[in-house]
Every structure is written in structure tokens, then in C-alpha cells.
C-alpha positions as CSV (number, residue, x, y, z in Angstrom):
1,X,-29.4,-4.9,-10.4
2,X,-28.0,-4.0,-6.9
3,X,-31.0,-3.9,-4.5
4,X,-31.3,-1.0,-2.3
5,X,-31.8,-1.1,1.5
6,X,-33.1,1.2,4.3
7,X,-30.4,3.4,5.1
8,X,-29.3,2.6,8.7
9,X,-28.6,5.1,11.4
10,X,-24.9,4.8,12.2
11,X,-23.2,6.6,15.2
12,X,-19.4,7.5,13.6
13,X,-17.2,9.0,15.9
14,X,-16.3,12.4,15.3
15,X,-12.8,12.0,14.8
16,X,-13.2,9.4,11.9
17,X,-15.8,11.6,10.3
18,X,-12.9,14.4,10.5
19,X,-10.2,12.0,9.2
20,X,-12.7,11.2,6.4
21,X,-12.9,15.3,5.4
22,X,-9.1,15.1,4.9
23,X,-9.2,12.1,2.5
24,X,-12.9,13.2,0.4
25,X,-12.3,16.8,1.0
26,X,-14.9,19.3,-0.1
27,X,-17.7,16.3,0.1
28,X,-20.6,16.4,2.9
29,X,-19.5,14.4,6.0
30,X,-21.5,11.5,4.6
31,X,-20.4,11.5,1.2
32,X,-16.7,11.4,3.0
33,X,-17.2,8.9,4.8
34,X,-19.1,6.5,1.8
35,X,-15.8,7.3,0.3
36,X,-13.6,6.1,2.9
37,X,-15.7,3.1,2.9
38,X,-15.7,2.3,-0.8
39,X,-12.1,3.1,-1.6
40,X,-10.9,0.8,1.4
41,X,-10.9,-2.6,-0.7
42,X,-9.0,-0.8,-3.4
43,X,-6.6,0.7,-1.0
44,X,-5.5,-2.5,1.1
45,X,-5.1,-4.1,-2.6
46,X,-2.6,-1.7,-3.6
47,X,-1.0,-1.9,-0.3
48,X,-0.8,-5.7,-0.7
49,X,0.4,-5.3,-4.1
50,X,3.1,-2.6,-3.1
51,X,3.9,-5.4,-0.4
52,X,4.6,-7.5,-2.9
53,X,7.0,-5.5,-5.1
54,X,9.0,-4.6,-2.0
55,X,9.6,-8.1,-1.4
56,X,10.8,-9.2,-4.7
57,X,12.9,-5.9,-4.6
58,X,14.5,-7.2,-1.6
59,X,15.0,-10.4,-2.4
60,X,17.0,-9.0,-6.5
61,X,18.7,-6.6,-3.8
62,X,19.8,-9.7,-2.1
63,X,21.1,-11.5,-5.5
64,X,22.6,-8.9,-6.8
65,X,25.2,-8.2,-2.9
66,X,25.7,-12.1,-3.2
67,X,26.5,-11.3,-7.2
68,X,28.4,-8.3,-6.3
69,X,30.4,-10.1,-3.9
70,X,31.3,-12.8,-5.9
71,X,32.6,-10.1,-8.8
72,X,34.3,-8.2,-6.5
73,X,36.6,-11.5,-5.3
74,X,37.2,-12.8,-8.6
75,X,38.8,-9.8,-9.2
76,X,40.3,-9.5,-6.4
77,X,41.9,-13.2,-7.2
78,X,42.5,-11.7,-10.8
79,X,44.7,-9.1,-9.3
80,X,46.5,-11.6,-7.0
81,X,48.1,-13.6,-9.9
């Protein structure tokens, strides 16, 4: 069982408790900002994870222009004879 603390006083600049509204809209400034706070881990994980995929597209985008390539000048010597 999680044990709870004393709440502590934190001064949050206005702008990031406005930013906050725009991503927990329709929540108390508080609430918005516990939300920002909690969904951050998830958020940089699927950012990582997107990362990822990007990558590995690139890299199958890579193999298949080398593959492409390769097709494109056997026929090309195909045509030749």
C-alpha cells in the first residue's frame, strides 16, 4: 500500500499550468497538472518506442533502394543481351 505524504506547496509557473489545461482540459489546474505529471513516463515510452519503429523503417527503406537498385540493373543487363 502506497503511503501518502504531506502535500507540498509548489510554485508552477503560470504558463505550464496553462499548457497543462490544454492537455487535461476541463480538470482543475491541479488535477491538470497531476495529469501532466503522471502521463509523462507513458508519453516518453511511446516516444521511444515510436523512435524505434522509425529506425527500423528506415533502415527496410534502405534495403529495399539497395534491392530496388539491384532489380532494376539486372534488368537493365537483361535488356542489353
Amino acid at each position: 500500500m502506497a503511503i501518502m505524504r504531506k502535500p507540498v506547496p509548489l510554485l508552477i509557473p503560470p504558463h505550464l499550468i496553462a499548457e497543462s489545461r490544454l492537455y487535461a482540459p476541463g480538470r482543475p489546474d491541479t488535477d491538470a497538472v497531476c495529469h501532466v505529471l503522471q502521463d509523462y513516463p507513458r508519453l516518453v515510452g511511446e516516444l521511444r518506442q515510436l523512435r524505434r519503429q522509425l529506425d527500423d523503417f528506415n533502415r527496410e527503406s534502405a534495403d529495399f533502394d539497395q534491392r530496388l537498385a539491384a532489380l532494376q540493373a539486372a534488368c537493365a543487363s537483361i535488356l542489353e543481351l
